[in-house]
PyMOL Python script that loads the backbone (N, CA, C, O; Angstrom):
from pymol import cmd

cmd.read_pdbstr("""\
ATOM      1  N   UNK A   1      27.400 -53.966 169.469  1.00  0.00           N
ATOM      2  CA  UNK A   1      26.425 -53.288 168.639  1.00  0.00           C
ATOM      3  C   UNK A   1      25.975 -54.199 167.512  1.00  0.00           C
ATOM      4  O   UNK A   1      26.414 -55.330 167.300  1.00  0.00           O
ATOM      5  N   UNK A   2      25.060 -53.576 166.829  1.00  0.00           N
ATOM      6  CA  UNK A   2      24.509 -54.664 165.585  1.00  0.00           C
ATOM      7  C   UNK A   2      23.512 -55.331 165.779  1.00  0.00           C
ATOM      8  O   UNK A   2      22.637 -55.505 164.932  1.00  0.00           O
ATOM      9  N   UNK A   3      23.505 -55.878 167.120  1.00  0.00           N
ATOM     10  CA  UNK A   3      22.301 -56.438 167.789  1.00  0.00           C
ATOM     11  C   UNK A   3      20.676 -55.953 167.944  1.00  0.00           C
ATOM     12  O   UNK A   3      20.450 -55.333 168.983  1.00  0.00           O
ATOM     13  N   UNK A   4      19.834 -56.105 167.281  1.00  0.00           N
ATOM     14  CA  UNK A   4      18.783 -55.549 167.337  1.00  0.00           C
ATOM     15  C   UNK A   4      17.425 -55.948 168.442  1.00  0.00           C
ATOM     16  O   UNK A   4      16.335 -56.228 167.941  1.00  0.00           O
ATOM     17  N   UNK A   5      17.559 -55.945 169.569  1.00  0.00           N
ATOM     18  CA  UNK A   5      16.255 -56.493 170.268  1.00  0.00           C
ATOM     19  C   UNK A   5      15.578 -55.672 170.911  1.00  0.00           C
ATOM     20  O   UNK A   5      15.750 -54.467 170.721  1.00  0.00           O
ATOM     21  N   UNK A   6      14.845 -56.043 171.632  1.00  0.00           N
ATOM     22  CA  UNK A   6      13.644 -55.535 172.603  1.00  0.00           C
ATOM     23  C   UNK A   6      13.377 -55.667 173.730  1.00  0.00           C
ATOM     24  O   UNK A   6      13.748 -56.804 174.020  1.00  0.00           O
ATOM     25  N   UNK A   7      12.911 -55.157 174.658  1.00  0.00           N
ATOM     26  CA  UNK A   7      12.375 -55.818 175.969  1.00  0.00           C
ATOM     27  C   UNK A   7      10.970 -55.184 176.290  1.00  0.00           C
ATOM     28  O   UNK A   7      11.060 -54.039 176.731  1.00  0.00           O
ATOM     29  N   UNK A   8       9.804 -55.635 176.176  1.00  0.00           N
ATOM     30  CA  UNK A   8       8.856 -55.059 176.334  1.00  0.00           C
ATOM     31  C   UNK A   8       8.029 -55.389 178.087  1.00  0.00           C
ATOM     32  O   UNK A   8       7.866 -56.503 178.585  1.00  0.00           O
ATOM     33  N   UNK A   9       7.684 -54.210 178.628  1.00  0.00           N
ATOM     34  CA  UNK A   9       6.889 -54.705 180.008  1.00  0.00           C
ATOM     35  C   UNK A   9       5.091 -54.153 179.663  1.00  0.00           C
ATOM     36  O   UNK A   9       4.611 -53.231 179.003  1.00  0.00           O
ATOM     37  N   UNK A  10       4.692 -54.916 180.236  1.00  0.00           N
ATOM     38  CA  UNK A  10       3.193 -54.924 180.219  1.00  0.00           C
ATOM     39  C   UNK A  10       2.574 -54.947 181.365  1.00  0.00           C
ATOM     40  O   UNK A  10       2.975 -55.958 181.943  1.00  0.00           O
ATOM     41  N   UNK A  11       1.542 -54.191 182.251  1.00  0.00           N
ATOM     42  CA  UNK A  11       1.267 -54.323 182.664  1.00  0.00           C
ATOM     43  C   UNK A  11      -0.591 -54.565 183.163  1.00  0.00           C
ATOM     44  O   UNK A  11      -1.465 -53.913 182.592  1.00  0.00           O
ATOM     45  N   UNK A  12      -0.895 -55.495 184.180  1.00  0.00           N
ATOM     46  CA  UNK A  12      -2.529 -55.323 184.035  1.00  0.00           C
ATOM     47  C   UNK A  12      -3.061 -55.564 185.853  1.00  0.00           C
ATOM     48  O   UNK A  12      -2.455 -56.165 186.739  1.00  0.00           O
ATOM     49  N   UNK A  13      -4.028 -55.036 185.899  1.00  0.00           N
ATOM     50  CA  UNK A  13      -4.486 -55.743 187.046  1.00  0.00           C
ATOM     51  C   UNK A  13      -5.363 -56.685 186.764  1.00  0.00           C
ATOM     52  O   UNK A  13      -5.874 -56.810 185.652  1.00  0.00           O
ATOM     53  N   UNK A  14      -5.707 -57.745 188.190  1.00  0.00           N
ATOM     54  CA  UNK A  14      -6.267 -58.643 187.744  1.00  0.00           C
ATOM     55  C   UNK A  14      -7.325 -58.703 188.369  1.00  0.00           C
ATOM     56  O   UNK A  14      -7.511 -57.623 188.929  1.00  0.00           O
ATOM     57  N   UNK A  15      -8.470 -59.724 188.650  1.00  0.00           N
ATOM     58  CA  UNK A  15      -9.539 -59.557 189.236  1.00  0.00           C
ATOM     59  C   UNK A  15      -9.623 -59.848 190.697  1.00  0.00           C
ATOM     60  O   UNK A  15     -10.690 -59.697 191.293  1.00  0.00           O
ATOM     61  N   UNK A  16      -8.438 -60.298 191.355  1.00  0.00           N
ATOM     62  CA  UNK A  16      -8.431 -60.797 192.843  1.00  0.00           C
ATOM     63  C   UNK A  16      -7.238 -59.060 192.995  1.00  0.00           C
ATOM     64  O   UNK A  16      -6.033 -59.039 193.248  1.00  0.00           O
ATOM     65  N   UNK A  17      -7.698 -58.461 192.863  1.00  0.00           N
ATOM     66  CA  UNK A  17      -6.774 -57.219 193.206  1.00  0.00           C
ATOM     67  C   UNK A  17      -5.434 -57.300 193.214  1.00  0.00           C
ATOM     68  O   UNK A  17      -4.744 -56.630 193.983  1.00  0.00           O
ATOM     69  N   UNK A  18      -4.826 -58.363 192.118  1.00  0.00           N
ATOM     70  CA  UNK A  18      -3.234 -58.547 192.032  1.00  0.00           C
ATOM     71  C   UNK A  18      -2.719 -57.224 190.847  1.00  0.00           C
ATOM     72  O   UNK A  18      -3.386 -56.212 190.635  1.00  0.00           O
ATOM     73  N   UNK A  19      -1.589 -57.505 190.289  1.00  0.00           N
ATOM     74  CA  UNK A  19      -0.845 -57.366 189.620  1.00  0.00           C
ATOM     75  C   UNK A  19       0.013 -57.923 188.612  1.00  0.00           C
ATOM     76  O   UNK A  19       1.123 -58.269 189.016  1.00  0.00           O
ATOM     77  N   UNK A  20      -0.242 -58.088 187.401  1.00  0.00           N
ATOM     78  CA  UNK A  20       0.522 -59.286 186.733  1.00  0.00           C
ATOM     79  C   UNK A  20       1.754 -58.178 185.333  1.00  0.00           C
ATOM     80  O   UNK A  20       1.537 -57.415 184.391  1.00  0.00           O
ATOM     81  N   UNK A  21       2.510 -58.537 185.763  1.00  0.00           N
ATOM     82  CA  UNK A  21       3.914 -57.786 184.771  1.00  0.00           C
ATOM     83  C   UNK A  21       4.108 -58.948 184.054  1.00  0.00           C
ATOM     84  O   UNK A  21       4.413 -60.082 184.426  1.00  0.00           O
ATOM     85  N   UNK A  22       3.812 -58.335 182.626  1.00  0.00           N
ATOM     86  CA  UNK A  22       4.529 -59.109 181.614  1.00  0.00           C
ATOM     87  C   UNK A  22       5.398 -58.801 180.804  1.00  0.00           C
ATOM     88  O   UNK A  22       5.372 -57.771 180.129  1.00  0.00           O
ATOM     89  N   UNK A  23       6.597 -59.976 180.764  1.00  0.00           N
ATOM     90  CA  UNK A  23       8.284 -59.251 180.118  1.00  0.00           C
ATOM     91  C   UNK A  23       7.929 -59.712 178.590  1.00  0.00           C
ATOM     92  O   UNK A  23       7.258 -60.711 178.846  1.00  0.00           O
ATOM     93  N   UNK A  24       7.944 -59.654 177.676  1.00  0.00           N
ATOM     94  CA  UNK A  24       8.454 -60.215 176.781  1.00  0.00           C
ATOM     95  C   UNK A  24       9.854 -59.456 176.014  1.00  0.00           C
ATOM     96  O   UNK A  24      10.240 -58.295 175.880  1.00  0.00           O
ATOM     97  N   UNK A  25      10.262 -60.562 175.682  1.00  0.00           N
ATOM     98  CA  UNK A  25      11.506 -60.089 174.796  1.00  0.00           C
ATOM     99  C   UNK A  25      12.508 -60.873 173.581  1.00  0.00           C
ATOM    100  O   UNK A  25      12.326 -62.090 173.567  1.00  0.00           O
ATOM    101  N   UNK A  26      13.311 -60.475 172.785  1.00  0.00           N
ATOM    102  CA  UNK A  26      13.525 -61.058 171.699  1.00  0.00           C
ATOM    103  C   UNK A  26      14.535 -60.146 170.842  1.00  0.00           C
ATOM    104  O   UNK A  26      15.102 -59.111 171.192  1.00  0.00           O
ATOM    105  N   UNK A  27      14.596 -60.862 169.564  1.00  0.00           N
ATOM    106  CA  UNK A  27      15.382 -60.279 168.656  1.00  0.00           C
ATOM    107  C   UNK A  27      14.249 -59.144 167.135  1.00  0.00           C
ATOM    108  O   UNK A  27      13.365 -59.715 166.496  1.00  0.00           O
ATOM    109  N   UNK A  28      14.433 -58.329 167.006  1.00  0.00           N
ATOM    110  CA  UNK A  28      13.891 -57.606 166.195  1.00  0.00           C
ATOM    111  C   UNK A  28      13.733 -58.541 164.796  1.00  0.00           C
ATOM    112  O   UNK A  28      13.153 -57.914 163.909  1.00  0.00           O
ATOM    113  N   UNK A  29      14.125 -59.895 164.422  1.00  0.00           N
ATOM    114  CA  UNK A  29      14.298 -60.399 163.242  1.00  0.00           C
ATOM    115  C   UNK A  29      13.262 -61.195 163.392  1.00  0.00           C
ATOM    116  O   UNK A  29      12.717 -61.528 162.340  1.00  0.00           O
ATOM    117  N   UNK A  30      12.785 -61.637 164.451  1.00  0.00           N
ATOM    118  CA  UNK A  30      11.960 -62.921 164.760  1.00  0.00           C
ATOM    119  C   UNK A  30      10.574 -62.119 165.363  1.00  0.00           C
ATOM    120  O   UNK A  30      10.342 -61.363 166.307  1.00  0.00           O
ATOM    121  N   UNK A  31       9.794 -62.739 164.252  1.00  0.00           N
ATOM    122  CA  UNK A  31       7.895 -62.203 164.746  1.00  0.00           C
ATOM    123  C   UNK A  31       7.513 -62.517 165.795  1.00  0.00           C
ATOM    124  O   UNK A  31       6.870 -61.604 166.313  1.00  0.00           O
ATOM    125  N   UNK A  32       7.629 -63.855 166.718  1.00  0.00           N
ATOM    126  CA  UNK A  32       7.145 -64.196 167.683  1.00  0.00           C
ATOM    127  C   UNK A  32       8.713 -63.796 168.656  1.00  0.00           C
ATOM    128  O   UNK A  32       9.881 -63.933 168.291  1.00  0.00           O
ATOM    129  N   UNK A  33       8.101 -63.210 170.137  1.00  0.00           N
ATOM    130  CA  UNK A  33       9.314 -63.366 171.170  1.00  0.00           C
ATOM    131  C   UNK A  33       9.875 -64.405 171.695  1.00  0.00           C
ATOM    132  O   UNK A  33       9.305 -65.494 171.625  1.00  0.00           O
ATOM    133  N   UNK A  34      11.460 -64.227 172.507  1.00  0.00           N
ATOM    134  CA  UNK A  34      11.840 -65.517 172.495  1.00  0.00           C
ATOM    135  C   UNK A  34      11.807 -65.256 173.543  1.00  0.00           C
ATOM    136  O   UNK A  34      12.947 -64.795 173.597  1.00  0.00           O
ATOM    137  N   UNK A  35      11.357 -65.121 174.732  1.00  0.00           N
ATOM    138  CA  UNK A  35      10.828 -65.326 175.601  1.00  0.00           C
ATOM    139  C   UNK A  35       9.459 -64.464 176.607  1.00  0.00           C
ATOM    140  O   UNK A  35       9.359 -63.239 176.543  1.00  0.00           O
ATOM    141  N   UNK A  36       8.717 -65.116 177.286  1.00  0.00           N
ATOM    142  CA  UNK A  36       7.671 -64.365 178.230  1.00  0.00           C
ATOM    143  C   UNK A  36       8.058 -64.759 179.502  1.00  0.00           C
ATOM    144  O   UNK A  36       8.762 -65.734 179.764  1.00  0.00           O
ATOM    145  N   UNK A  37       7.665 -64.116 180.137  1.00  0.00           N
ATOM    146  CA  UNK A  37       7.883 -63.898 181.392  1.00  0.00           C
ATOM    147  C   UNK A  37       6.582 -63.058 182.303  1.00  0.00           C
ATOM    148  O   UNK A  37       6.157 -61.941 182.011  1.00  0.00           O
ATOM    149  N   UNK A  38       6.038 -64.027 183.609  1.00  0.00           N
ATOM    150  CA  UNK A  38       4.870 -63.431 183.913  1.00  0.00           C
ATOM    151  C   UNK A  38       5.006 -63.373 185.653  1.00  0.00           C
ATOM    152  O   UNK A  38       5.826 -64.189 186.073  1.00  0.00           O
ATOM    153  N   UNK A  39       4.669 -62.956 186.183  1.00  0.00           N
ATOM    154  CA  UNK A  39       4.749 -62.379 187.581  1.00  0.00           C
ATOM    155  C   UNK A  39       3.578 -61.645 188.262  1.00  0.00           C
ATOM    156  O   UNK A  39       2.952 -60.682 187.819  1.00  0.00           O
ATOM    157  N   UNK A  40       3.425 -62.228 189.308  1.00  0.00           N
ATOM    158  CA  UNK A  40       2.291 -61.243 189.948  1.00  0.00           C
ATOM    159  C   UNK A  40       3.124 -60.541 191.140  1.00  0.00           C
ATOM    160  O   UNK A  40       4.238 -60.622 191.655  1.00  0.00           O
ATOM    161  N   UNK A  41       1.911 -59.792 191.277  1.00  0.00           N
ATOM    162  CA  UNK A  41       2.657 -58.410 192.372  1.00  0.00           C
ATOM    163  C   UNK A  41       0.887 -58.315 193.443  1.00  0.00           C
ATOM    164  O   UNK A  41      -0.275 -58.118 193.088  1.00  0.00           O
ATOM    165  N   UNK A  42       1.469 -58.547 194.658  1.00  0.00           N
ATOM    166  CA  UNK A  42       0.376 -57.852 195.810  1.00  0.00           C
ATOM    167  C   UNK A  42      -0.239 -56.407 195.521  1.00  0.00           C
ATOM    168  O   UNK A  42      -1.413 -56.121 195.288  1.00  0.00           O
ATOM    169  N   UNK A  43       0.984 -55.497 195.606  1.00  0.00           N
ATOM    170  CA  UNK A  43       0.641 -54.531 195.584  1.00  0.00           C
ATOM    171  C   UNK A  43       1.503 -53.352 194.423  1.00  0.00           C
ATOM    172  O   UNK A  43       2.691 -53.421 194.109  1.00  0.00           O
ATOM    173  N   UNK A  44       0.598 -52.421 193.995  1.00  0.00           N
ATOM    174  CA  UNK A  44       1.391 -51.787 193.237  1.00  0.00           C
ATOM    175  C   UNK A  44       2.784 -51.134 193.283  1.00  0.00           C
ATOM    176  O   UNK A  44       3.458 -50.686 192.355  1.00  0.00           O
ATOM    177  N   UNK A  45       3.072 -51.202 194.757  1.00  0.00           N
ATOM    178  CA  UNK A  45       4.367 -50.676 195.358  1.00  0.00           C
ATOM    179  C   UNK A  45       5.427 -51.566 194.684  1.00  0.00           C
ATOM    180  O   UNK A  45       6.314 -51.241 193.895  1.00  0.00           O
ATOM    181  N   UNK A  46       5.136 -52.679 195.155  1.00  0.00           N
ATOM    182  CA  UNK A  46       5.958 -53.775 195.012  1.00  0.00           C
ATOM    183  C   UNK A  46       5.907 -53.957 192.971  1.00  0.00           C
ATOM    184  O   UNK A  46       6.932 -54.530 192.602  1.00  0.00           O
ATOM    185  N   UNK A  47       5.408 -53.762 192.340  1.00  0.00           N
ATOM    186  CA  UNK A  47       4.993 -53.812 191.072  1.00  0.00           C
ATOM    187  C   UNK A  47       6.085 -52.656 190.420  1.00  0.00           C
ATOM    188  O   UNK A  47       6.937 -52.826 189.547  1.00  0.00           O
ATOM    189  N   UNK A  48       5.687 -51.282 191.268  1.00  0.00           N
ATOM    190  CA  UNK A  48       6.740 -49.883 190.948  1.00  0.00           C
ATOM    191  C   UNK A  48       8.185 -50.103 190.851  1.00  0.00           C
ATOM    192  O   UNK A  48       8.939 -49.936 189.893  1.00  0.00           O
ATOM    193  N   UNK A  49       8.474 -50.617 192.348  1.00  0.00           N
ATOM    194  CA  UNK A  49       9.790 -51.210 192.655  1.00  0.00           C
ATOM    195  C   UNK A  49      10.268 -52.177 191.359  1.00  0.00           C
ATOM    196  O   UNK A  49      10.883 -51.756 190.379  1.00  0.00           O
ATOM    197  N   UNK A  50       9.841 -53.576 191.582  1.00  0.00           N
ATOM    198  CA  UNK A  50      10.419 -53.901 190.233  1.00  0.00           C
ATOM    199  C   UNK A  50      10.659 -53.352 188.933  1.00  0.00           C
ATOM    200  O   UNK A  50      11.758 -53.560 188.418  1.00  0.00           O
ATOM    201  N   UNK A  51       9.874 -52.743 188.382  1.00  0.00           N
ATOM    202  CA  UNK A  51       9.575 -51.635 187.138  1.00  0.00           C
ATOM    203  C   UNK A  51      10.755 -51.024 186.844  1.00  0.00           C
ATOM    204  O   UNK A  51      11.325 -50.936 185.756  1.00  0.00           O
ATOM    205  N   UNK A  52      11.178 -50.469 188.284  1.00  0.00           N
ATOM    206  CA  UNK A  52      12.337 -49.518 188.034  1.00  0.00           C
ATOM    207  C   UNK A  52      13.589 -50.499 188.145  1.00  0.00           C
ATOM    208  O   UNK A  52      14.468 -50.271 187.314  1.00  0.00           O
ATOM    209  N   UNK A  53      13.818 -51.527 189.008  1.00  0.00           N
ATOM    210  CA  UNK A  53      14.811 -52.387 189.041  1.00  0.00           C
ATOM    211  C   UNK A  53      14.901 -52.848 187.783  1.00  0.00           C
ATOM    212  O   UNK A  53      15.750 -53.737 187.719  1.00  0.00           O
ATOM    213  N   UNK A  54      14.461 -52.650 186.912  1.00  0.00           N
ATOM    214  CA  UNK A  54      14.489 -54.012 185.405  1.00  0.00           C
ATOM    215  C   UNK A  54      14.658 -52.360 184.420  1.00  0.00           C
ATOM    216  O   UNK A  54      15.760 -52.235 183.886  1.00  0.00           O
ATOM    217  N   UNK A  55      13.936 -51.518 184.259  1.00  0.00           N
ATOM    218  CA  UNK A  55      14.507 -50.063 184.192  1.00  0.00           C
ATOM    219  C   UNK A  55      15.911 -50.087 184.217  1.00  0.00           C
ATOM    220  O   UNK A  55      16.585 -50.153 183.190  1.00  0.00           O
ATOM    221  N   UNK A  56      16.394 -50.033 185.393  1.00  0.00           N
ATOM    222  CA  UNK A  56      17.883 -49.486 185.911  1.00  0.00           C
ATOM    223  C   UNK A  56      18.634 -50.542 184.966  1.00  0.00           C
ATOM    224  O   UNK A  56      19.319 -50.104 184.042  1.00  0.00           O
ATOM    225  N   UNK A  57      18.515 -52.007 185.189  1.00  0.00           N
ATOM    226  CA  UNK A  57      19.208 -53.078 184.623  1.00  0.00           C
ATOM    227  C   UNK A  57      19.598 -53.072 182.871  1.00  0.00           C
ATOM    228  O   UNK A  57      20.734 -53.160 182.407  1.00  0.00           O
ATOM    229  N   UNK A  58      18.572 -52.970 182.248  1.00  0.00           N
ATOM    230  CA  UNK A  58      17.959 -52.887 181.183  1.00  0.00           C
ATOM    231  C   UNK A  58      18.959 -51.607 180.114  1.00  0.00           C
ATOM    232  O   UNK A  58      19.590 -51.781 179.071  1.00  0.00           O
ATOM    233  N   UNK A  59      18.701 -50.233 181.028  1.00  0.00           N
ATOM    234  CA  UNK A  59      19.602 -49.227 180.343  1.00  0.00           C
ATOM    235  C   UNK A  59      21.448 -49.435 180.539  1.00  0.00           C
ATOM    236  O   UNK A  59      22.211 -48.954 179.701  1.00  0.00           O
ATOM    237  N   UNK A  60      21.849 -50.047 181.499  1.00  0.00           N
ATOM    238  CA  UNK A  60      22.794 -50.531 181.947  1.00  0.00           C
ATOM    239  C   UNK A  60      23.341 -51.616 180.363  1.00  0.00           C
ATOM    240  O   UNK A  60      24.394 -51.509 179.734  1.00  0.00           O
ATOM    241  N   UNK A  61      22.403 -52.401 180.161  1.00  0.00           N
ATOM    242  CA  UNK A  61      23.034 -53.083 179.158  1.00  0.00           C
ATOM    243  C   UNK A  61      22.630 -53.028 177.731  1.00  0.00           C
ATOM    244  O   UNK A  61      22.508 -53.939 176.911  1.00  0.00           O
ATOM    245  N   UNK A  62      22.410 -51.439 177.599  1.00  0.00           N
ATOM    246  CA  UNK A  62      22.310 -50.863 176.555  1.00  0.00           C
ATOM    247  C   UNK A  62      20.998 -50.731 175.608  1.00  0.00           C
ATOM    248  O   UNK A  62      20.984 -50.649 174.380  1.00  0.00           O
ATOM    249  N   UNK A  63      19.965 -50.731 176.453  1.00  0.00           N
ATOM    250  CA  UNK A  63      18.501 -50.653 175.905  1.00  0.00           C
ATOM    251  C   UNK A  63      18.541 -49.099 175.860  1.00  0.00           C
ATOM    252  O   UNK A  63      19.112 -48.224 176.510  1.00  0.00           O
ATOM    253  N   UNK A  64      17.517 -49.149 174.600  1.00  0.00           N
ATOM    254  CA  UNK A  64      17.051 -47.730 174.502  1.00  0.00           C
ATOM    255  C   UNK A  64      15.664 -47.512 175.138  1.00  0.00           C
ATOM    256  O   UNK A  64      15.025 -48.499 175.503  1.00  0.00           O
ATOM    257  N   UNK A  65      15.223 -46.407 175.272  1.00  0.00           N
ATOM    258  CA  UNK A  65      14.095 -46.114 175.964  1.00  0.00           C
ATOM    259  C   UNK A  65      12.950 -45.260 174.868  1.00  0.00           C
ATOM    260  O   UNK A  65      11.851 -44.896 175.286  1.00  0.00           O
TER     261      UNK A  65
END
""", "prot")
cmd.dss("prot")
cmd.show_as("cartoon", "prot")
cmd.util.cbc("prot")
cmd.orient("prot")
């Protein structure tokens, strides 16, 4: 405990009919994140699926929602 961070997901479509998820994440002390993270997805299925896999992971190691 004590630890203050974040994990934020973003999502957009793009103009070739993709999917691009963006992670960022960090410590609540620091303005800019310490890291991004970017990914495309075919289809929104595949986009859902991950969503919830990083979901499941995420509350597991003590994120709030």
């Amino acid at each position: 405990m004590g630890r203050h961070r974040y994990y934020r997901l973003l999502t957009y479509p793009t103009l070739f009919g993709e999917f691009l998820l963006i992670r960022e994440f960090g410590s609540m002390k620091n303005k800019k994140p310490t890291g991004v993270i970017k990914e495309y997805f075919s289809s929104v299925l595949e986009l859902e699926n991950t969503l919830n896999k990083i979901y499941r992971e995420k509350i597991k190691k003590g994120y709030l929602t």
